[in-house]
VEXSEBA-405382 format. One record per atom (N, C-alpha, C): atom name; residue number from 1; y, x, z. Coordinates in nm, 3 decimals. Atoms other than C-alpha are relative to their C-alpha. Layout:
<site><atome>CA</atome><num>NUM</num><north>Y</north><east>X</east><up>Z</up></site>
...
//
This chain:
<site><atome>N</atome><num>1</num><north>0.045</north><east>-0.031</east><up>0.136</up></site>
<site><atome>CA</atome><num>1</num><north>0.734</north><east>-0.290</east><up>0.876</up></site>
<site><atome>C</atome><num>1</num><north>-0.126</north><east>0.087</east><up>0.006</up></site>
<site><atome>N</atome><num>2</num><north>0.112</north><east>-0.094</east><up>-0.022</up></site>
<site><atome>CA</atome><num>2</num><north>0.480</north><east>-0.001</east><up>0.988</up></site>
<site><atome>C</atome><num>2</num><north>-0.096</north><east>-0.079</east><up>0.022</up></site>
<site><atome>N</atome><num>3</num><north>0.144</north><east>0.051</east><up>-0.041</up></site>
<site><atome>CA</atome><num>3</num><north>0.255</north><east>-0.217</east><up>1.186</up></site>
<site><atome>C</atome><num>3</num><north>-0.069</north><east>-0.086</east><up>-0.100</up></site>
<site><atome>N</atome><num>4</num><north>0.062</north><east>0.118</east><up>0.112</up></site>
<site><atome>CA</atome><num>4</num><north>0.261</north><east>-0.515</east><up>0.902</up></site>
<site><atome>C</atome><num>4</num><north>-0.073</north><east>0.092</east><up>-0.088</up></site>
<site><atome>N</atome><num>5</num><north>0.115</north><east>-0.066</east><up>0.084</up></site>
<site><atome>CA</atome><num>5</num><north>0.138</north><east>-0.249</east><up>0.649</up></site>
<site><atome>C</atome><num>5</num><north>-0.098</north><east>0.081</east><up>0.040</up></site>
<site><atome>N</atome><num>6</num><north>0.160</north><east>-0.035</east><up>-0.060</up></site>
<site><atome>CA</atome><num>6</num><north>-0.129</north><east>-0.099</east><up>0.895</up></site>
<site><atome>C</atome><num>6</num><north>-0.103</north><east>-0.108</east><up>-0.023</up></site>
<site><atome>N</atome><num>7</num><north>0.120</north><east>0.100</east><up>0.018</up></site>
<site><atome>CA</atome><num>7</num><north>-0.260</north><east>-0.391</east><up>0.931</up></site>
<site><atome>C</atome><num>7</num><north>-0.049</north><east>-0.040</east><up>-0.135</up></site>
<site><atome>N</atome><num>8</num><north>0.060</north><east>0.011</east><up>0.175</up></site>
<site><atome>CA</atome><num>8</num><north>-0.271</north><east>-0.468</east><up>0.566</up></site>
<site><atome>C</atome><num>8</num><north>-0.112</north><east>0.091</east><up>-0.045</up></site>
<site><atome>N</atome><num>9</num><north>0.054</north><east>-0.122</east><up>0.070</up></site>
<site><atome>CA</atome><num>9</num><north>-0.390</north><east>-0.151</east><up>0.507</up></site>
<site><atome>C</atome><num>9</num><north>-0.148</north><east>-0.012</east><up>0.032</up></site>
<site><atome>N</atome><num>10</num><north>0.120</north><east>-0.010</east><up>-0.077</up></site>
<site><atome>CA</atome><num>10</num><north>-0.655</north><east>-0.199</east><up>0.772</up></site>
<site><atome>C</atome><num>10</num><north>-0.099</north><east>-0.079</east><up>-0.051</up></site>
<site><atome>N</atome><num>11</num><north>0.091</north><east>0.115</east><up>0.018</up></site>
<site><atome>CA</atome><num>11</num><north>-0.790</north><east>-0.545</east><up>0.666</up></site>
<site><atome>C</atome><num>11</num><north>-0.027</north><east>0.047</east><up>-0.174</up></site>
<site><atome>N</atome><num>12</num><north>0.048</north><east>-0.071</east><up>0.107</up></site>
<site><atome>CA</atome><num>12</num><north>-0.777</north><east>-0.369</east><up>0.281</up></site>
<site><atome>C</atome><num>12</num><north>-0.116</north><east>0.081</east><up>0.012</up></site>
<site><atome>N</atome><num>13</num><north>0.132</north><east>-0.106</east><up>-0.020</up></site>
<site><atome>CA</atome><num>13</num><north>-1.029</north><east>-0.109</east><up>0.420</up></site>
<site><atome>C</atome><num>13</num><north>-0.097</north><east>-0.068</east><up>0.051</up></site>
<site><atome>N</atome><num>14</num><north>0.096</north><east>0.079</east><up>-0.069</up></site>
<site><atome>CA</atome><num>14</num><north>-1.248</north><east>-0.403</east><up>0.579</up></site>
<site><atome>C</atome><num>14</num><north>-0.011</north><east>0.036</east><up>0.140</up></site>
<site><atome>N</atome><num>15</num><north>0.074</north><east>-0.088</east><up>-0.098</up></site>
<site><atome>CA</atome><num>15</num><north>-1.239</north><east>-0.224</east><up>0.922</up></site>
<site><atome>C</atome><num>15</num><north>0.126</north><east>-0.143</east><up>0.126</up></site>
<site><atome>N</atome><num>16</num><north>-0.052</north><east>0.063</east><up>-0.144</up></site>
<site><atome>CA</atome><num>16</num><north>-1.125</north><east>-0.422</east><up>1.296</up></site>
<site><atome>C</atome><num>16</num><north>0.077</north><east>0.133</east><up>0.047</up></site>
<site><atome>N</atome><num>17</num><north>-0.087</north><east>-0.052</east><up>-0.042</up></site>
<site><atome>CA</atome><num>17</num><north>-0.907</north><east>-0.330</east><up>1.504</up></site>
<site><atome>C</atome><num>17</num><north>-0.075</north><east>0.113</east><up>0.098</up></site>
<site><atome>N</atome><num>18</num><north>0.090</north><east>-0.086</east><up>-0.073</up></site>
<site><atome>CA</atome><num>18</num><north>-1.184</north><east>-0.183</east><up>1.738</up></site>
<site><atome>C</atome><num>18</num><north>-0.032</north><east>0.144</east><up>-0.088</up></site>
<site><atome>N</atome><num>19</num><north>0.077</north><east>-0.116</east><up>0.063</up></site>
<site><atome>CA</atome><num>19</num><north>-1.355</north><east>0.022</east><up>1.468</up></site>
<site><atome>C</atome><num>19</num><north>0.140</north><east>0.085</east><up>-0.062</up></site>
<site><atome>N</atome><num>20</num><north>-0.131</north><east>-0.164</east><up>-0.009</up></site>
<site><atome>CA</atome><num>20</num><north>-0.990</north><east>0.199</east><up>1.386</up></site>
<site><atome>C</atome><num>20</num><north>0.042</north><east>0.038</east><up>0.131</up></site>
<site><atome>N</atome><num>21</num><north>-0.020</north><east>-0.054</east><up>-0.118</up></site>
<site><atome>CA</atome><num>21</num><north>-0.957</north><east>0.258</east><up>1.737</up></site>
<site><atome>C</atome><num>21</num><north>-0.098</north><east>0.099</east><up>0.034</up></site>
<site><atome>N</atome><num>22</num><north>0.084</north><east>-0.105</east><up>-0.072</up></site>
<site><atome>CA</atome><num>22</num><north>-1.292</north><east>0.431</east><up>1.799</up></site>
<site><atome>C</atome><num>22</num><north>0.055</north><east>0.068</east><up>-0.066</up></site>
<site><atome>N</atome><num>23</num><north>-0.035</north><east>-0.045</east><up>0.083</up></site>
<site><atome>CA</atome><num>23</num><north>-1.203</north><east>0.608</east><up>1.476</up></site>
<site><atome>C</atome><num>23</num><north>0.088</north><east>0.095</east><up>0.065</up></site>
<site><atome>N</atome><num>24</num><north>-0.187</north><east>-0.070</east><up>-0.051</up></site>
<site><atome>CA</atome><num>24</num><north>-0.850</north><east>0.760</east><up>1.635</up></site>
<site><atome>C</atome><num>24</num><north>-0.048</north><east>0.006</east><up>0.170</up></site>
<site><atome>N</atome><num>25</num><north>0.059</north><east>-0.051</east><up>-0.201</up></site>
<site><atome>CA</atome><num>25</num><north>-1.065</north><east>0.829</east><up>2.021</up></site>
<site><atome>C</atome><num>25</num><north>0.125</north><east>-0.116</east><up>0.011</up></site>
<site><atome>N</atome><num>26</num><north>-0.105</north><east>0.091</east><up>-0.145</up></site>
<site><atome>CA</atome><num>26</num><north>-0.820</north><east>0.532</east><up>2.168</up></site>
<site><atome>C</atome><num>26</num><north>-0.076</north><east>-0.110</east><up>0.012</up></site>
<site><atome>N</atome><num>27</num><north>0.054</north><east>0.118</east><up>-0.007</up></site>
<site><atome>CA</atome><num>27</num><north>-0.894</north><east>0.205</east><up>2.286</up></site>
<site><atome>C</atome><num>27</num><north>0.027</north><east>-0.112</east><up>-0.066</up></site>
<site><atome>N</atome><num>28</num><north>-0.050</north><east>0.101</east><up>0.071</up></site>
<site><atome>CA</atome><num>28</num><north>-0.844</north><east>-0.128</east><up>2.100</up></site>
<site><atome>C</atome><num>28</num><north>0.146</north><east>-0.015</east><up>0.010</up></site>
<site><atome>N</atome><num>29</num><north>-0.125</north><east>0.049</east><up>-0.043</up></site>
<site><atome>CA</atome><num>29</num><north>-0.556</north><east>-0.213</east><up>2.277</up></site>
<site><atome>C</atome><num>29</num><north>0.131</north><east>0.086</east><up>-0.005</up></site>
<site><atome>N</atome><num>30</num><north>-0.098</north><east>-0.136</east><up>0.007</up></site>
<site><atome>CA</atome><num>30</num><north>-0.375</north><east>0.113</east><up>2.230</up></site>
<site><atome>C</atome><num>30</num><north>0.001</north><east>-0.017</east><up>-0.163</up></site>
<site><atome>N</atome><num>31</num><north>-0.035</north><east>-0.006</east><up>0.106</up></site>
<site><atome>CA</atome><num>31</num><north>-0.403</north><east>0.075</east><up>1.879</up></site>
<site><atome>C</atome><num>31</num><north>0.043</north><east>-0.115</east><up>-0.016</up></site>
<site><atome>N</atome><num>32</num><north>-0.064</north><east>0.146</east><up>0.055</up></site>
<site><atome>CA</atome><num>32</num><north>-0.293</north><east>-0.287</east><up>1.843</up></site>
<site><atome>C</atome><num>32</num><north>0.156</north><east>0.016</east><up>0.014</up></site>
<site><atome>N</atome><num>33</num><north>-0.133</north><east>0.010</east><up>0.004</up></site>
<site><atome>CA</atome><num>33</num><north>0.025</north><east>-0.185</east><up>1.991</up></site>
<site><atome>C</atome><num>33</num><north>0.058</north><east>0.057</east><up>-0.104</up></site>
<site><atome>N</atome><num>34</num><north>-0.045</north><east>-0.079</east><up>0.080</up></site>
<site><atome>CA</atome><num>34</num><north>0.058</north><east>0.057</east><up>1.720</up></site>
<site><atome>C</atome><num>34</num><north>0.067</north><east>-0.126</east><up>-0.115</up></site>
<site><atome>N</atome><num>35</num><north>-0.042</north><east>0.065</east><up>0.131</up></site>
<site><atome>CA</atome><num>35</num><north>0.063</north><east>-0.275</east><up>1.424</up></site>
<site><atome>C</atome><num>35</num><north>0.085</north><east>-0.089</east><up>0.092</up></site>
<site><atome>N</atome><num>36</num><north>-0.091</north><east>0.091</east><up>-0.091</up></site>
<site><atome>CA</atome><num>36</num><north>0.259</north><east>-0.465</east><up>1.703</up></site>
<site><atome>C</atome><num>36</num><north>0.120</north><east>0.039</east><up>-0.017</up></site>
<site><atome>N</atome><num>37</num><north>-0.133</north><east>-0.070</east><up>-0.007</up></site>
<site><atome>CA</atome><num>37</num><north>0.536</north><east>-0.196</east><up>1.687</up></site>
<site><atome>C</atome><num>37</num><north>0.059</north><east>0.047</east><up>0.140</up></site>
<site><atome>N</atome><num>38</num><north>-0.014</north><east>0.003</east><up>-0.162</up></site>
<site><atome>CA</atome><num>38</num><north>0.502</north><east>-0.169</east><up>2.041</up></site>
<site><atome>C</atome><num>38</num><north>0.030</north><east>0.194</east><up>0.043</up></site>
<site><atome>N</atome><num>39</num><north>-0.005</north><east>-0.183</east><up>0.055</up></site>
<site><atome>CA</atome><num>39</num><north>0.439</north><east>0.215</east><up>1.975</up></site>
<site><atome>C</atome><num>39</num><north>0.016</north><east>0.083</east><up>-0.093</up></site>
<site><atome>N</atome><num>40</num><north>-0.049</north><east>-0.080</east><up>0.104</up></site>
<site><atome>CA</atome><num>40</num><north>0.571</north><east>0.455</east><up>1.732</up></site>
<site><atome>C</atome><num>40</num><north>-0.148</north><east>0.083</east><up>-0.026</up></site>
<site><atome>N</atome><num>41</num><north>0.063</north><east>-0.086</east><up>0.047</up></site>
<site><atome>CA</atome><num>41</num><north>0.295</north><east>0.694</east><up>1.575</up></site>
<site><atome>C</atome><num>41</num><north>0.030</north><east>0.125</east><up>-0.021</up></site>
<site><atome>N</atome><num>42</num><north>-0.018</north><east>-0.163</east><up>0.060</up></site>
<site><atome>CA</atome><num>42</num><north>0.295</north><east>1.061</east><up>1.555</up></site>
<site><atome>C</atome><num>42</num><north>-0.065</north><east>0.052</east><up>-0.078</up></site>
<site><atome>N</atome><num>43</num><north>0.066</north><east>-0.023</east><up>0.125</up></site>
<site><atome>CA</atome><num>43</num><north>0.225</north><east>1.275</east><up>1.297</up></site>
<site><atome>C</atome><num>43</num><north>-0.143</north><east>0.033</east><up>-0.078</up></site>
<site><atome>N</atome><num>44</num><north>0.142</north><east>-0.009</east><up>0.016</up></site>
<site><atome>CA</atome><num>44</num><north>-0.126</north><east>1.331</east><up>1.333</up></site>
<site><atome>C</atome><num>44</num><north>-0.064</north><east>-0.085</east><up>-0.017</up></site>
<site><atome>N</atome><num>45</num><north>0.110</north><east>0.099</east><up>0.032</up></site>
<site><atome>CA</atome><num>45</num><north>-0.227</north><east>1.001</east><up>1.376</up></site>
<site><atome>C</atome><num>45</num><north>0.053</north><east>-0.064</east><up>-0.111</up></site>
<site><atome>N</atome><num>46</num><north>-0.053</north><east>0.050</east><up>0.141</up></site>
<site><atome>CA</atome><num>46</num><north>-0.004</north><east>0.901</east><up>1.043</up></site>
<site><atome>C</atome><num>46</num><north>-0.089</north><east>0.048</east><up>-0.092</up></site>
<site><atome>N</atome><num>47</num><north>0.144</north><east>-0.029</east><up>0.089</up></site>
<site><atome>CA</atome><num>47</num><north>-0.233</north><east>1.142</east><up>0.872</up></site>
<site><atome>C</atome><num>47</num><north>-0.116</north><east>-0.015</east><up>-0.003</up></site>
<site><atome>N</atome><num>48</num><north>0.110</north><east>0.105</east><up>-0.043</up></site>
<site><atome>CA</atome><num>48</num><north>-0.527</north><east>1.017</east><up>1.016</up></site>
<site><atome>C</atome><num>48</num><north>-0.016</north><east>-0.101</east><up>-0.067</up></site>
<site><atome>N</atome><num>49</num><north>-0.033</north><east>0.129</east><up>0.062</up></site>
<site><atome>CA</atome><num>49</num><north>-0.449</north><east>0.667</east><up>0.945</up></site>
<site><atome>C</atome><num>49</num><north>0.004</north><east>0.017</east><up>-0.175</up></site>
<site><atome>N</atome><num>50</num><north>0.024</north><east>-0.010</east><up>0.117</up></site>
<site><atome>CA</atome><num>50</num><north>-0.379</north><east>0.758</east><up>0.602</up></site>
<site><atome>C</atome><num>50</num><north>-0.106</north><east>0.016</east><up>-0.067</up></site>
<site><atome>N</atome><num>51</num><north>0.108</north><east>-0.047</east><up>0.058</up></site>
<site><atome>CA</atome><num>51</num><north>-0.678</north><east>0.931</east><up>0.540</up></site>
<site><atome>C</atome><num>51</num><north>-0.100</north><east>-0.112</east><up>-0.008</up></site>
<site><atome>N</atome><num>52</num><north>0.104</north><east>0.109</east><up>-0.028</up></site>
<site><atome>CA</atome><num>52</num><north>-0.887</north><east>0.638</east><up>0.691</up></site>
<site><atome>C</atome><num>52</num><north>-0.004</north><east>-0.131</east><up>-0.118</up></site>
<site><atome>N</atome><num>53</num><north>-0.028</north><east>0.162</east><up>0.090</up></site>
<site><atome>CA</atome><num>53</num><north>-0.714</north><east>0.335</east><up>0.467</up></site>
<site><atome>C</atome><num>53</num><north>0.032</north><east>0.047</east><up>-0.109</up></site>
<site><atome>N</atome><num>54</num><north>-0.001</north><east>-0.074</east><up>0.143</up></site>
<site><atome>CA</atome><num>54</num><north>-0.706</north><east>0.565</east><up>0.148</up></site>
<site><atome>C</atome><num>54</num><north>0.160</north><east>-0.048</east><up>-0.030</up></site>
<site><atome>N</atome><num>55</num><north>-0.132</north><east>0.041</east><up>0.042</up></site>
<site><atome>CA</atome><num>55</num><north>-0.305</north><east>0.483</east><up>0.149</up></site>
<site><atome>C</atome><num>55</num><north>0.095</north><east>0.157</east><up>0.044</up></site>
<site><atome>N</atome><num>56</num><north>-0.099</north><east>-0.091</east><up>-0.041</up></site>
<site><atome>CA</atome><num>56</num><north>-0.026</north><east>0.727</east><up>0.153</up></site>
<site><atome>C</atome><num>56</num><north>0.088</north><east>-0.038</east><up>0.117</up></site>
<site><atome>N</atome><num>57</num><north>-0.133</north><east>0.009</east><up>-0.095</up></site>
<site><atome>CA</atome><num>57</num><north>0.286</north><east>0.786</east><up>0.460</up></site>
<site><atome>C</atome><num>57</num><north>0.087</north><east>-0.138</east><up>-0.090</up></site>
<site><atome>N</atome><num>58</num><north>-0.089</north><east>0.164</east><up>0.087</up></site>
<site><atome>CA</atome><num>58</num><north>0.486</north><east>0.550</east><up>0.188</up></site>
<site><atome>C</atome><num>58</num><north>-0.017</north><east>-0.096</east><up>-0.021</up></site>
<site><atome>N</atome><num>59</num><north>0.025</north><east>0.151</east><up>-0.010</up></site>
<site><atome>CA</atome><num>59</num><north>0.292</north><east>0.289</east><up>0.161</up></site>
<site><atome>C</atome><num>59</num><north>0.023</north><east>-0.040</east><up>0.171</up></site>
<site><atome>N</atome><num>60</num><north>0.039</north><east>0.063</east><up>-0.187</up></site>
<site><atome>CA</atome><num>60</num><north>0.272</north><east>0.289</east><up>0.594</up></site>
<site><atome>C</atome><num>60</num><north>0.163</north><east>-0.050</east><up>0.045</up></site>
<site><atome>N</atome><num>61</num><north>-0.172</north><east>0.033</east><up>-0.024</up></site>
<site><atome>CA</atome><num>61</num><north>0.677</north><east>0.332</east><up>0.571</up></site>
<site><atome>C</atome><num>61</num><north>0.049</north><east>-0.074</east><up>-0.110</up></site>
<site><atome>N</atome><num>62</num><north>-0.056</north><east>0.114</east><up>0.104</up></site>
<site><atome>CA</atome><num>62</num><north>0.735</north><east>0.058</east><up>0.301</up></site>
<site><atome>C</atome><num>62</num><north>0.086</north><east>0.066</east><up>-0.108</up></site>
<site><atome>N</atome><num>63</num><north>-0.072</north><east>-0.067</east><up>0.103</up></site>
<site><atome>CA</atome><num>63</num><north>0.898</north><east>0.331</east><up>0.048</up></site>
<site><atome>C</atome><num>63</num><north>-0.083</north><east>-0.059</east><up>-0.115</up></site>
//
């Protein structure tokens, strides 16, 4: 559910998967696992992320 609404979120903000990776210092592939589900997120980069795709924690956790 997290990763499906990153990615939503992401392709809402017009941005690749690259350009939210430089964004968050990681590499592409470190963030893909993130909408994969491959990796959980901590709370910094939740707020991050948020900040970036103008969405709240609730929209990222499907509340």
């Amino acid at each position: 559910m997290v990763g499906e609404n990153l990615k939503a979120a992401r392709k809402a903000a017009g941005l690749t998967q690259s350009q939210v990776a430089q964004k968050m210092l990681m590499t592409q592939q470190q963030y893909s696992r993130f909408e994969n589900g491959v990796f959980q997120l901590n709370y910094e980069q939740i707020l991050k992320l948020c900040e970036l795709f103008d969405v709240t924690p609730d929209y990222l956790f499907g509340y």
